[in-house]
C-alpha positions, 0 to 999 in steps of 0.5 A, a space after each residue: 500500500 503506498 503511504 497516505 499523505 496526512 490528510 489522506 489518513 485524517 479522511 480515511 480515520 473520519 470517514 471509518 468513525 462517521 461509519 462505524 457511528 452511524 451504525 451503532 450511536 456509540 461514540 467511544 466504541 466507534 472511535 475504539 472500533 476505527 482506531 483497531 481497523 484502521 492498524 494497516 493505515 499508519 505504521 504507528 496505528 498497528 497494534 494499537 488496542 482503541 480501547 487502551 487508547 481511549 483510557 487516556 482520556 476517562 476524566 473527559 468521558 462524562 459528557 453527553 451533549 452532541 457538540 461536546 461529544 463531538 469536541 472530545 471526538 476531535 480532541 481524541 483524534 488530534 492526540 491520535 494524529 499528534 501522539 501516533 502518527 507524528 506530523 508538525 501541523 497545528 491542533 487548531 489546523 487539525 482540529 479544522 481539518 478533522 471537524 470539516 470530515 467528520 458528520 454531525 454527531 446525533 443520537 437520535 
């Protein structure tokens, strides 16, 4: 598989969650799901377990407003990008790119 450009692999990371969430209304599980399934995207994604991932994160969890949920998704996926993937691209510029992909968070 040729290498992603980081937009490339931010899209693919995007349009797996809006998938996986339009499925099932779970976001935690849906990130979780598209962090393990996602593995062969990145070298730095293989091996790691979404739910491990998603431990880091437990004090921020208690949140249930859509926007909220959505600003946690992103928040996740920014340190995802920053931690795992490694790329010199600003949290506000990665936060943008990640909110333009990601569909609007409902539960209903």
């Amino acid at each position: 598989m040729a290498a992603l450009t980081e937009s490339e692999l931010i899209e693919r990371l995007c349009r797996t969650f809006n998938t996986q969430f339009s499925g099932n209304r779970n976001a935690m599980q849906s990130l979780a799901t598209t962090i393990e399934v996602s593995e062969n995207l990145h070298p730095g994604l293989r091996g790691l377990n979404g739910k491990n991932f998603l431990s880091s994160f437990t004090d921020r969890m208690n949140v249930w407003h859509p926007d909220e949920v959505r600003a946690l998704v992103i928040d996740m996926f920014i340190h995802l990008v920053k931690e795992k993937i490694t790329t010199d691209s600003s949290k506000q510029a990665l936060s943008r790119e990640i909110d333009g992909y990601l569909l609007p968070i409902k539960f209903w």
